[in-house]
MARZASE-411514 format. One record per residue (C-alpha): y, x, z; residue in three letters. Coordinates in pm, whole numbers, plus 50000, padded with zeros to 5 digits. Layout:
+-------+-------+-------+------+
: north :  east :    up : type :
+-------+-------+-------+------+
:     Y :     X :     Z :  Ala :
...
+-------+-------+-------+------+
This chain:
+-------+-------+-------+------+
: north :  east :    up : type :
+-------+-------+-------+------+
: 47141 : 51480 : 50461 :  Unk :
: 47454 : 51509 : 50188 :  Unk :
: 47689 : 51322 : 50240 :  Unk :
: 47886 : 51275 : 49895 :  Unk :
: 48192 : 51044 : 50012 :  Unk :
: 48286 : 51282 : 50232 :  Unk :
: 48517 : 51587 : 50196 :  Unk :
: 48298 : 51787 : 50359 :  Unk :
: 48458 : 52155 : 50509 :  Unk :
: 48230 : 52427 : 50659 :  Unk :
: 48374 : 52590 : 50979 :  Unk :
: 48138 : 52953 : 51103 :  Unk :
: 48156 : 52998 : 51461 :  Unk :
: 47921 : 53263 : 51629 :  Unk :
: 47770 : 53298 : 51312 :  Unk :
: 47663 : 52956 : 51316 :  Unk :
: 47781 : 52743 : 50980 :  Unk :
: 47913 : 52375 : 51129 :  Unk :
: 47983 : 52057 : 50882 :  Unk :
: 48279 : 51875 : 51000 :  Unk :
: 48479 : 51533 : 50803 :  Unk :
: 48817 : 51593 : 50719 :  Unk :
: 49014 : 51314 : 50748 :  Unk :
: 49385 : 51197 : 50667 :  Unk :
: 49567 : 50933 : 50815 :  Unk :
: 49867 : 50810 : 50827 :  Unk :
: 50059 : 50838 : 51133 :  Unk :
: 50218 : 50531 : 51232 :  Unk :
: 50460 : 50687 : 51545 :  Unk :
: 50559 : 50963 : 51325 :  Unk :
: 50544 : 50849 : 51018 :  Unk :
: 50395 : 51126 : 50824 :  Unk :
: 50033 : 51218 : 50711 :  Unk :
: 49797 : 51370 : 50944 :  Unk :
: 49451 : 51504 : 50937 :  Unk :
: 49196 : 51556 : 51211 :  Unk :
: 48822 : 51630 : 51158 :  Unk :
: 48483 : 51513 : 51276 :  Unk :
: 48183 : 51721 : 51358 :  Unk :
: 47903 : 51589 : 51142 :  Unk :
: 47604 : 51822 : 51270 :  Unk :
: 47454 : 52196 : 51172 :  Unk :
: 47461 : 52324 : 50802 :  Unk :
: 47140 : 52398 : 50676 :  Unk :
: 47226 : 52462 : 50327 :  Unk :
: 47581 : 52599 : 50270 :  Unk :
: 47568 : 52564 : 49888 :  Unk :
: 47499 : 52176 : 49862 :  Unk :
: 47679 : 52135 : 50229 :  Unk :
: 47351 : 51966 : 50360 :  Unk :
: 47392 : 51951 : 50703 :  Unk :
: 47141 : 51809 : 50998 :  Unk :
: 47337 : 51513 : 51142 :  Unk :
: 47409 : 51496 : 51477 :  Unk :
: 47294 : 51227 : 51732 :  Unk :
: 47578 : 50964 : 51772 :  Unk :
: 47713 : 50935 : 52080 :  Unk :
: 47820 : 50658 : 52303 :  Unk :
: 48171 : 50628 : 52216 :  Unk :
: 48074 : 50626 : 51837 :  Unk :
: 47810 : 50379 : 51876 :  Unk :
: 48075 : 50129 : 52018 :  Unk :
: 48283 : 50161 : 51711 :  Unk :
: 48033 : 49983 : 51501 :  Unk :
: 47805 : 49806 : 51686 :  Unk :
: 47497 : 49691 : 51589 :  Unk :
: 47463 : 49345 : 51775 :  Unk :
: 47193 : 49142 : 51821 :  Unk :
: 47124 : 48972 : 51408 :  Unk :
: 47066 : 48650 : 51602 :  Unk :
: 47418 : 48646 : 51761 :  Unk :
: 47669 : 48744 : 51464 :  Unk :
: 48048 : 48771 : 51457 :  Unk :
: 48148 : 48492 : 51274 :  Unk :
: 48539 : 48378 : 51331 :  Unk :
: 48748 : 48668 : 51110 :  Unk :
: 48462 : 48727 : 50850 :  Unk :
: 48451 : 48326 : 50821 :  Unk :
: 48844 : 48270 : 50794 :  Unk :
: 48884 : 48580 : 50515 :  Unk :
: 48605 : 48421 : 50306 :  Unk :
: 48781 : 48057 : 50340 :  Unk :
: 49127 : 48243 : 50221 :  Unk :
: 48940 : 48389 : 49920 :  Unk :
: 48822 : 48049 : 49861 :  Unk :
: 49126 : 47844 : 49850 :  Unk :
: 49291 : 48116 : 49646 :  Unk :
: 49365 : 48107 : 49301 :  Unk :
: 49241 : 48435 : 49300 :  Unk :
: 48867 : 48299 : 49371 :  Unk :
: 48822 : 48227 : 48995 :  Unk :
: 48956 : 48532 : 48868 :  Unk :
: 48687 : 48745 : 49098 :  Unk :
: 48385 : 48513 : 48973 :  Unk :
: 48526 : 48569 : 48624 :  Unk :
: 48528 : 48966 : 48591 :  Unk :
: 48238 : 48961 : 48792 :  Unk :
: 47997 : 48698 : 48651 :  Unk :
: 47684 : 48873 : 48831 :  Unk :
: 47615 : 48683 : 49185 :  Unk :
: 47538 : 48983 : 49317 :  Unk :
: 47834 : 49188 : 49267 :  Unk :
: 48062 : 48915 : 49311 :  Unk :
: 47914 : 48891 : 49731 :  Unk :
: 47906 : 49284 : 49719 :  Unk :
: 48314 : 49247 : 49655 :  Unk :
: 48369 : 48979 : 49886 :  Unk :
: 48154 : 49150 : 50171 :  Unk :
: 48363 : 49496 : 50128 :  Unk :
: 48699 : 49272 : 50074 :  Unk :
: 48607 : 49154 : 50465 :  Unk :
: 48518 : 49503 : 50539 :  Unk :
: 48792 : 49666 : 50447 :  Unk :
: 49041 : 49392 : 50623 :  Unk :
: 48843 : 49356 : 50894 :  Unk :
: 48753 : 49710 : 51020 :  Unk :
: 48962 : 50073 : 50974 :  Unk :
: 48621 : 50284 : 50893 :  Unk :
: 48456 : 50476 : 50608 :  Unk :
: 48291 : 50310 : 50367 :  Unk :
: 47963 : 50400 : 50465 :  Unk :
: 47974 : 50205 : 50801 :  Unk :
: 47934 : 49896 : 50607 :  Unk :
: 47573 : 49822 : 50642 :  Unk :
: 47580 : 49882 : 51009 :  Unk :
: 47870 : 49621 : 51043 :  Unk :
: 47722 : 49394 : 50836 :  Unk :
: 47380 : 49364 : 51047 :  Unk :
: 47601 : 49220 : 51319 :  Unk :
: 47837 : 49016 : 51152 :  Unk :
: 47797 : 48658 : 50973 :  Unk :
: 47823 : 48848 : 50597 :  Unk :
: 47445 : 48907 : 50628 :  Unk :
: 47338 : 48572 : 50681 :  Unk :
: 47562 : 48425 : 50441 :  Unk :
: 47469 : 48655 : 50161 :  Unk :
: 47111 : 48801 : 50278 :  Unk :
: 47039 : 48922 : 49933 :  Unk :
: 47390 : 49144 : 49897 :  Unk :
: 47258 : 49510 : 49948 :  Unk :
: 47545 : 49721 : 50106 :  Unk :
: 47371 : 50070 : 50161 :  Unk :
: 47620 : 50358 : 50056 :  Unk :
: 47404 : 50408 : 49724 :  Unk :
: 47483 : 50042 : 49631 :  Unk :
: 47837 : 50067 : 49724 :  Unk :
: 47905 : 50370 : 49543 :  Unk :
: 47742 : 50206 : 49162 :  Unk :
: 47941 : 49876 : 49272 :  Unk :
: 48285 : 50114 : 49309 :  Unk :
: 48207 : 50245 : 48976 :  Unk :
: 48132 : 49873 : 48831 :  Unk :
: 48483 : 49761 : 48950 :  Unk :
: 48634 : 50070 : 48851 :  Unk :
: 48578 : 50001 : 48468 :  Unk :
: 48832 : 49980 : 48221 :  Unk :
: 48715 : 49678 : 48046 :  Unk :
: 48723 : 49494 : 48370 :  Unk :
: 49031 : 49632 : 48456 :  Unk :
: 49214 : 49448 : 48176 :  Unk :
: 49069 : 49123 : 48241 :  Unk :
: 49163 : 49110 : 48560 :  Unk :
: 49535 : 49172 : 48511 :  Unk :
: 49580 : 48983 : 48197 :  Unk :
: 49424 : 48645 : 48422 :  Unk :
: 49568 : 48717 : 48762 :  Unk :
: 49928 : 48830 : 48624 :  Unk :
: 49943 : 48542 : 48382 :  Unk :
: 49826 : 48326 : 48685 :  Unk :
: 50129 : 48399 : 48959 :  Unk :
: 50393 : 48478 : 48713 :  Unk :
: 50687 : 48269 : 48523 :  Unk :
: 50729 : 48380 : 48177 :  Unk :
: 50994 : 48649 : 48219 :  Unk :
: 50933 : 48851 : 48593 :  Unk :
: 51208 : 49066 : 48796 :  Unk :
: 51002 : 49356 : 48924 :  Unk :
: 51069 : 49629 : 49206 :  Unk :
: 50881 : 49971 : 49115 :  Unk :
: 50787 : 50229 : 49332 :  Unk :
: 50512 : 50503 : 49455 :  Unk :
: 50384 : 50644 : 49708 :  Unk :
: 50127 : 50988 : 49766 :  Unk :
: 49799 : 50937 : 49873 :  Unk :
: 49688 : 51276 : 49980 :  Unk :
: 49319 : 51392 : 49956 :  Unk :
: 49141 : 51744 : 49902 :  Unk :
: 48920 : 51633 : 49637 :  Unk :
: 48906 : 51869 : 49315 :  Unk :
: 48970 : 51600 : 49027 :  Unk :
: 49206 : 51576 : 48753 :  Unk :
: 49422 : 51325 : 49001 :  Unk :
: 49493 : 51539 : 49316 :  Unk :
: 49714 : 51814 : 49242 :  Unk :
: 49971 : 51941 : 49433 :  Unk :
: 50321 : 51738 : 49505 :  Unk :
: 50650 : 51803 : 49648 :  Unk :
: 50714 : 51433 : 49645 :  Unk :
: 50913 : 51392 : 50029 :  Unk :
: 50985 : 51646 : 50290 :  Unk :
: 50697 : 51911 : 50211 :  Unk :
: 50368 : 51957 : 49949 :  Unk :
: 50029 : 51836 : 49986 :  Unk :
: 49753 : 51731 : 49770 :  Unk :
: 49730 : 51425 : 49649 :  Unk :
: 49707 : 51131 : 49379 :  Unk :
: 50063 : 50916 : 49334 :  Unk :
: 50023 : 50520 : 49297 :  Unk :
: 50266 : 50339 : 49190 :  Unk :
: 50275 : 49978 : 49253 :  Unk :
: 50476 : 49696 : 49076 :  Unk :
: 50614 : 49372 : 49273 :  Unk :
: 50726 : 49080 : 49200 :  Unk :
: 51105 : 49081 : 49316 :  Unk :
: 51096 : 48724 : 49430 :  Unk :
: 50781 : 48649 : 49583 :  Unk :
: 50701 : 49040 : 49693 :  Unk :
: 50330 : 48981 : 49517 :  Unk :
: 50160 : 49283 : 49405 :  Unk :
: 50158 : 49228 : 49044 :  Unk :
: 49982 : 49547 : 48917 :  Unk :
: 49953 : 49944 : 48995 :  Unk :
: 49894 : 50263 : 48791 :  Unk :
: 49768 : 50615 : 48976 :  Unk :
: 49862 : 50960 : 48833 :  Unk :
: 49815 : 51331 : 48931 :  Unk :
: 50044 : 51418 : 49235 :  Unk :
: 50206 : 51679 : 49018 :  Unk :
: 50359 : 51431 : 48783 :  Unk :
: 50723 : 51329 : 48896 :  Unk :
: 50832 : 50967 : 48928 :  Unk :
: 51128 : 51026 : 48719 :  Unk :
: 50837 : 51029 : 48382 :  Unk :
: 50613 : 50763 : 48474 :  Unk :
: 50863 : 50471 : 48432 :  Unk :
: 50830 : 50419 : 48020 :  Unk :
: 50458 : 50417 : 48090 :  Unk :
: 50472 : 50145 : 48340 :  Unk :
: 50670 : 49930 : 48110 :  Unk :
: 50486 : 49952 : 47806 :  Unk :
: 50138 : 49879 : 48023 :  Unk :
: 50307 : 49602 : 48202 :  Unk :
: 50365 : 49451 : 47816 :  Unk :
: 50016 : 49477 : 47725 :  Unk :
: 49955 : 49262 : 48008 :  Unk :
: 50150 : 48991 : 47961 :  Unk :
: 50472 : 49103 : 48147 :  Unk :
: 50824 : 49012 : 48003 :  Unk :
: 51037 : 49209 : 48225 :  Unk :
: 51452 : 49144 : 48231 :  Unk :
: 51489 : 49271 : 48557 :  Unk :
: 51367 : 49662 : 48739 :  Unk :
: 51485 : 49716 : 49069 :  Unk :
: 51397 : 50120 : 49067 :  Unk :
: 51420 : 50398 : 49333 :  Unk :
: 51614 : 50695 : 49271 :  Unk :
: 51372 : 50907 : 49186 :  Unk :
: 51341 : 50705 : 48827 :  Unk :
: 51698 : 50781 : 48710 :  Unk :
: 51700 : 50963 : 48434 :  Unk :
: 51874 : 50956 : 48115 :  Unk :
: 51555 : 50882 : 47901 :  Unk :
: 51483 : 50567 : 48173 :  Unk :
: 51821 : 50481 : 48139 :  Unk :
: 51841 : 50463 : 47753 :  Unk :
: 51500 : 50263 : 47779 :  Unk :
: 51641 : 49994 : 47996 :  Unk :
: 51900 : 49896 : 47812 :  Unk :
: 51735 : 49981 : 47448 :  Unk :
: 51433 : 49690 : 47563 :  Unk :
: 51732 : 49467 : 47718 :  Unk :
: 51613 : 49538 : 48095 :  Unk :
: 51894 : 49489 : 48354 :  Unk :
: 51820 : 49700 : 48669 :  Unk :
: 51954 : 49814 : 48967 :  Unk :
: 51877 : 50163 : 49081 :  Unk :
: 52063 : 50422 : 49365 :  Unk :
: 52195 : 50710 : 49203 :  Unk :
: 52039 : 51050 : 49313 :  Unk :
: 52328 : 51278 : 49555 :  Unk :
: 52252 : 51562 : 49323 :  Unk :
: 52400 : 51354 : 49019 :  Unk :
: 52754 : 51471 : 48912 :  Unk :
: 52800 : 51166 : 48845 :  Unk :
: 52737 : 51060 : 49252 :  Unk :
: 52978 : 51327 : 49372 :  Unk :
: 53274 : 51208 : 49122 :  Unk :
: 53232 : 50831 : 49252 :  Unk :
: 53229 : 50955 : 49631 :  Unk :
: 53570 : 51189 : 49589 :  Unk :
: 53737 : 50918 : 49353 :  Unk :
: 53731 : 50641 : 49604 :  Unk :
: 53741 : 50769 : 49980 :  Unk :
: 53951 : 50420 : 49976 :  Unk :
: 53594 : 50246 : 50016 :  Unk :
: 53643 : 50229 : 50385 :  Unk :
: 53936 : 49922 : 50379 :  Unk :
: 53918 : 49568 : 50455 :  Unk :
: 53883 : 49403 : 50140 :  Unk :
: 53572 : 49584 : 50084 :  Unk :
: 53403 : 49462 : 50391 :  Unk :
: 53072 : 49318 : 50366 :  Unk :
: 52824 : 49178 : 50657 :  Unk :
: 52436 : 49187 : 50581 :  Unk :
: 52233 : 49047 : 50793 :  Unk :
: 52340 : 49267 : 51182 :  Unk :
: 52460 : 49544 : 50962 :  Unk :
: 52847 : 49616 : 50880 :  Unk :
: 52935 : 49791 : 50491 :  Unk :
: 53206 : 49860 : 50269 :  Unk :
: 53116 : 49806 : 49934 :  Unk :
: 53346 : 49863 : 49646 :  Unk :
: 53226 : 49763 : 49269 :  Unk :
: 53369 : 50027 : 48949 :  Unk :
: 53331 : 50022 : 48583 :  Unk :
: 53114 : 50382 : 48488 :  Unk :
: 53009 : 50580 : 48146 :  Unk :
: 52616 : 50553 : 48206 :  Unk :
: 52485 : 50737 : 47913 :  Unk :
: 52705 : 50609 : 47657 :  Unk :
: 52668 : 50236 : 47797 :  Unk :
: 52908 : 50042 : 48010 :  Unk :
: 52770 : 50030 : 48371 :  Unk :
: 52890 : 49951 : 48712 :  Unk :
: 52842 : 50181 : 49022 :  Unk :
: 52893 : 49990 : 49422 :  Unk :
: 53025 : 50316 : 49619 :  Unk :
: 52901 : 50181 : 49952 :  Unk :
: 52953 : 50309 : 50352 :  Unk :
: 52705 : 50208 : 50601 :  Unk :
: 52919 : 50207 : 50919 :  Unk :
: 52651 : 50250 : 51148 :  Unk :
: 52479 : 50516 : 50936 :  Unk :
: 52812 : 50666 : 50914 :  Unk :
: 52878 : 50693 : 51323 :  Unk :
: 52465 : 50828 : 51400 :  Unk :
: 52523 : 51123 : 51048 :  Unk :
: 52876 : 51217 : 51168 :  Unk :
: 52774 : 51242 : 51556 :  Unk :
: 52480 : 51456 : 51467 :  Unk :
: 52666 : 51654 : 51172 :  Unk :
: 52904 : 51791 : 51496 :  Unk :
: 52719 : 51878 : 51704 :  Unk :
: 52524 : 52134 : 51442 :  Unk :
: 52881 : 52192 : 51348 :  Unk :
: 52957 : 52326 : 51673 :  Unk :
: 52672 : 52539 : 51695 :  Unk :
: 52677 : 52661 : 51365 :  Unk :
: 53033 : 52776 : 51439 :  Unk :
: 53140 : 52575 : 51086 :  Unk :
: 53514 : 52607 : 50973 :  Unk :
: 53717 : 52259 : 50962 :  Unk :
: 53761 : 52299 : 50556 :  Unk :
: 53385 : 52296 : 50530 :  Unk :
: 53364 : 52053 : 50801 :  Unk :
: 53613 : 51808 : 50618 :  Unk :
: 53421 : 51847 : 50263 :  Unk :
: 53100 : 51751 : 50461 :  Unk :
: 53239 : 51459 : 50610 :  Unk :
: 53317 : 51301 : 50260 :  Unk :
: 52933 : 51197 : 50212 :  Unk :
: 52846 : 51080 : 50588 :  Unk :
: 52666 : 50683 : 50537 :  Unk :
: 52757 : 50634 : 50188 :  Unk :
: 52571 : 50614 : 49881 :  Unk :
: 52608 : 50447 : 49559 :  Unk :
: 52420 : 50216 : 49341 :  Unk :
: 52447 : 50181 : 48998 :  Unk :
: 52347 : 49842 : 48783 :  Unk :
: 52364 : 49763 : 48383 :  Unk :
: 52500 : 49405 : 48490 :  Unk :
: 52829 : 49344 : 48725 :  Unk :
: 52705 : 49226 : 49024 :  Unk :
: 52903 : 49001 : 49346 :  Unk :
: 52915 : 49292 : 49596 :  Unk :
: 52823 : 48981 : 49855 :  Unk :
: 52479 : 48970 : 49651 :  Unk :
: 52426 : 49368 : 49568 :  Unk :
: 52327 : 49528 : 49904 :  Unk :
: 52071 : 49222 : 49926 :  Unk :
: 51929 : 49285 : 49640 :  Unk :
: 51893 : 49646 : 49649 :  Unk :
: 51714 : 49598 : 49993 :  Unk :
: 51437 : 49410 : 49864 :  Unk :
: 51308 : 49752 : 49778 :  Unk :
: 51087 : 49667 : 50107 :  Unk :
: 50876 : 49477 : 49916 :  Unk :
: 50708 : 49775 : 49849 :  Unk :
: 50746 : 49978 : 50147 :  Unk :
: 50647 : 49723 : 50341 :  Unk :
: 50313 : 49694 : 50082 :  Unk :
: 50258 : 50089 : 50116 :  Unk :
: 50250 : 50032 : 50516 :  Unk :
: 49982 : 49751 : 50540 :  Unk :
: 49782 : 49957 : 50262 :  Unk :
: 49825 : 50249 : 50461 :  Unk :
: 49801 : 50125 : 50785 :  Unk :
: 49582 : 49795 : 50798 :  Unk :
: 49370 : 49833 : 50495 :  Unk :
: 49257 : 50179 : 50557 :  Unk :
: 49424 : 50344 : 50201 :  Unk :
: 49343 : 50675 : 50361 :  Unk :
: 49157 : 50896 : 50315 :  Unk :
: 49071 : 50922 : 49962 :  Unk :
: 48723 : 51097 : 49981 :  Unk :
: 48572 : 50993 : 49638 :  Unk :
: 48492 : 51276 : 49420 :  Unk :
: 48469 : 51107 : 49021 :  Unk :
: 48732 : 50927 : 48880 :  Unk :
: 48521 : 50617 : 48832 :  Unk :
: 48474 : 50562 : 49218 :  Unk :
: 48830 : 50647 : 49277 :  Unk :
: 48896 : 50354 : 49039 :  Unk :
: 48693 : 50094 : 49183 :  Unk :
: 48829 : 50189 : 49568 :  Unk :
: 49174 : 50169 : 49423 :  Unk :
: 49063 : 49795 : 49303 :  Unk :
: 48923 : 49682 : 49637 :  Unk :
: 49203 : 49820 : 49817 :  Unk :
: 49451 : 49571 : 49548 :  Unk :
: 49202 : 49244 : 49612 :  Unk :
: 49203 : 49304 : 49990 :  Unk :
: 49604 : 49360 : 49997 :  Unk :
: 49656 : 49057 : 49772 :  Unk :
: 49441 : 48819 : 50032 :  Unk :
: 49594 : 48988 : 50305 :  Unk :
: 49960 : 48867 : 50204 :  Unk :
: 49793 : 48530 : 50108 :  Unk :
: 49685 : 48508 : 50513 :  Unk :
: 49983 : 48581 : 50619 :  Unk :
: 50214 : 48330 : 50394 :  Unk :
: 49923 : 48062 : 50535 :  Unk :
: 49973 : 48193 : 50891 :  Unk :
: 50354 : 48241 : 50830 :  Unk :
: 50524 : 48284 : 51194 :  Unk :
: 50286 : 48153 : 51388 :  Unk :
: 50029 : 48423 : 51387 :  Unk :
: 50010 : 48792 : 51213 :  Unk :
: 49749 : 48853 : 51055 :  Unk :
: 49584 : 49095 : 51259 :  Unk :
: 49633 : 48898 : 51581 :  Unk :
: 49459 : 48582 : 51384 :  Unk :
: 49178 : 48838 : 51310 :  Unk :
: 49158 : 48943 : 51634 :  Unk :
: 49141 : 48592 : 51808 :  Unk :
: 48837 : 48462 : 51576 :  Unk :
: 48653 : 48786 : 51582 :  Unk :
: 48542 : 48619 : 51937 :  Unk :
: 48430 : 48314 : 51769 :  Unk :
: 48045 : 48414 : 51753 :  Unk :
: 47749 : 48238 : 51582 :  Unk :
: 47354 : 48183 : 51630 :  Unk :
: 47135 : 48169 : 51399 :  Unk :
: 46823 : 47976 : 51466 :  Unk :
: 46558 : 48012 : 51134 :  Unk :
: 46750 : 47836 : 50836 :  Unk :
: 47028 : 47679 : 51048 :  Unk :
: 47333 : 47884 : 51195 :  Unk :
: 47539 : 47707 : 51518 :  Unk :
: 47888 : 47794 : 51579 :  Unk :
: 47998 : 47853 : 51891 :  Unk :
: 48293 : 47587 : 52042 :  Unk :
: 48628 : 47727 : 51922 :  Unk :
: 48913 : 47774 : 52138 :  Unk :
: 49242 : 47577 : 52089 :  Unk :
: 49393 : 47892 : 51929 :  Unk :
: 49085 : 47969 : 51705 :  Unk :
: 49128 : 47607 : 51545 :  Unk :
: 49511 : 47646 : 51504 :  Unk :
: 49474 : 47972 : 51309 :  Unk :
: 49170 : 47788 : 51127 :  Unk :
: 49465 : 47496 : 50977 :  Unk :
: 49695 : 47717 : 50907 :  Unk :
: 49435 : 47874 : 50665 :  Unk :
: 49348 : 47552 : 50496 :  Unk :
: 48993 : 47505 : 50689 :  Unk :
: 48815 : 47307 : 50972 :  Unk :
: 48580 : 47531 : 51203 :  Unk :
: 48266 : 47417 : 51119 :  Unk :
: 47973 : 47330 : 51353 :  Unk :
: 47679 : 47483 : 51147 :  Unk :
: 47575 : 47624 : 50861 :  Unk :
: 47307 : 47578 : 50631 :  Unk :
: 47115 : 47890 : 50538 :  Unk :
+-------+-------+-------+------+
């Protein structure tokens, strides 16, 4: 058996070859990228990595059962499929997908892959015991199937039809946008994984960068590149694609890692205003912070939220064109940096001149805009930047991003796709479910809502008081039966 969505590594022990799954995750209490790896059974051919499974045990079995077909899980599959449907985003899918069958085969793995946290190929199995199958008995989800479908959705063509509907669809005519990107690490040898010392250390992996909509915090469209290609070159890209589909930008709300000179000159040449922090390496940075050490005074005071800042607004040179740079101090940040920066200090035996120097720096850093902004209105504005942290989590996290196992670029495409659709309806759960419920505890409550099928007619089992709360709040009534 070959298993080809699998990065598949061969471990020798007492001369005996071994298949085991490597796997990345992301690590939620650490917040970092791990891997850990699965025995998969006895190699029998190194060279094609065809390996004699192994007999699943227990434990494994549990993960995705295979219930009775006659009693199905009904509840979360039933409330994901009623989001889809009340969506605006319903017409787009049956649009770029105008064959029945593939349009199921996306909203089947769109459930999957917001329902469950496992590979791909675990599909079938959960289908057999979930209401999917009886819904849509004709949708084939082997791994075979799923792989083609991948490639279908992965296709250019489709690609652009998509965007150009669902961008025109939830957009006014000129959009704010917040860009950023994120590493998606993987092992697989394509012309997308390369190595990246994007963060704290290097792996392998494939960037995506994802643009959002800086008032609603919609996805509005992503790109993916090599990991070896900085951020800092990728913005002039982004903007030109985003104009081929449909997207008048006057507003980019950018990390550092964008500013550039070249980025700079292209915002305001194309008449973008943006908002950006302003890397600590930047000559420019270290100027600001010695020139105004006055930052900390009362007039610059400035309450956010539970947080304390001083934020003081000057006039700067950006590249030939008049700028403004907030020099701003975190107080808290400022206290936790300066207690810690002692006590190394201390043991580092560190002289009080370079001591002093150091303590300059401690909780400040400055942002730099092409438009004068109210410093009452900047620090908001710069922290809606976790639009898209807060995107890369649930992708990461809830949706099962990682790990990127596909080996052709087509796949890699398609999985990229699903992973968009399924983030999109998960954000259009939760606005429905607003405080009342997070998404995965509304999941969670109607995955015990079960069903029985009896021939052509399907009975659903009594709901509970919560089960028809969450069912409201997502614009539907639990139904009694279904017709087959």
């Amino acid at each position: 058996m070959t298993e080809q969505q699998r990065d598949i590594k061969i471990k020798t022990i007492n001369n005996k070859k071994y298949a085991y799954d490597m796997i990345s995750y992301w690590d939620k209490t650490q917040k970092k990228y791990r891997k850990k790896s699965i025995y998969l059974g006895i190699i029998t051919n190194p060279e094609t990595k065809t390996y004699t499974p192994k007999k699943l045990s227990t434990t494994y079995k549990n993960q995705t059962p295979t219930t009775n077909e006659l009693i199905q899980n009904f509840g979360d599959t039933y409330s994901i499929l009623k989001t889809i449907e009340n969506s605006p985003l319903n017409q787009i899918l049956k649009t770029i997908l105008p064959n029945n069958n593939d349009h199921t085969t996306l909203l089947s793995l769109t459930c999957h892959k917001i329902i469950k946290s496992s590979a791909m190929q675990h599909v079938e199995n959960w289908s057999k015991g979930n209401i999917i199958s009886t819904i849509y008995p004709d949708t084939n989800l082997s791994s075979q199937r799923i792989s083609d479908f991948l490639k279908t959705l992965g296709k250019e063509t489709l690609w652009r039809n998509f965007f150009k509907q669902y961008i025109e669809q939830i957009t006014q005519e000129k959009v704010g946008v917040i860009i950023d990107s994120t590493g998606l690490p993987n092992e697989v040898d394509f012309p997308f994984s390369a190595w990246s010392n994007h963060g704290d250390g290097s792996a392998r992996e494939t960037r995506f960068l994802m643009v959002i909509d800086r008032i609603s915090g919609n996805p509005l469209y992503f790109r993916y590149m090599a990991g070896n290609i900085v951020d800092v070159s990728t913005l002039a890209h982004t903007f030109a694609e985003l104009k081929q589909m449909g997207v008048k930008t006057f507003f980019a709300l950018i990390d550092a890692g964008y500013f550039s000179e070249s980025n700079i000159r292209e915002l305001y040449e194309n008449k973008i205003s943006f908002l950006t922090r302003l890397p600590s390496g930047r000559v420019l940075y270290k100027l600001l912070i010695e020139q105004h050490l006055d930052v900390e005074s009362v007039e610059n005071v400035v309450v956010y939220g539970k947080r304390v800042l001083y934020v003081k607004c000057v006039s700067v040179d950006l590249f030939g064109y008049e700028g403004f740079a907030y020099v701003v101090c975190d107080i808290k940040r400022k206290g936790d940096e300066t207690a810690r920066f002692f006590i190394a200090a201390k043991e580092d035996k560190l002289g009080s001149d370079v001591v002093g120097e150091s303590l300059k720096g401690k909780g400040k850093f400055v942002l730099v805009s092409s438009e004068k902004i109210s410093v009452e209105d900047v620090i908001p504005l710069y922290y809606t930047r976790q639009f898209a942290e807060n995107l890369f989590g649930v992708s990461k996290s809830f949706l099962d991003f990682l790990p990127i196992r596909t080996h052709n670029i087509e796949t890699l495409r398609g999985y990229l796709m699903l992973t968009f659709i399924a983030l999109i309806i998960h954000l259009e759960m939760k606005r429905c479910l607003s405080d009342k419920f997070t998404v995965e505890e509304a999941l969670t409550e109607m995955a015990n809502l079960m069903a029985k099928t009896y021939g052509e007619t399907t009975i659903v089992c009594e709901p509970t008081k919560n089960m028809k709360n969450i069912a409201s709040l997502l614009g539907y009534m639990v139904p009694m039966k279904l017709g087959v």
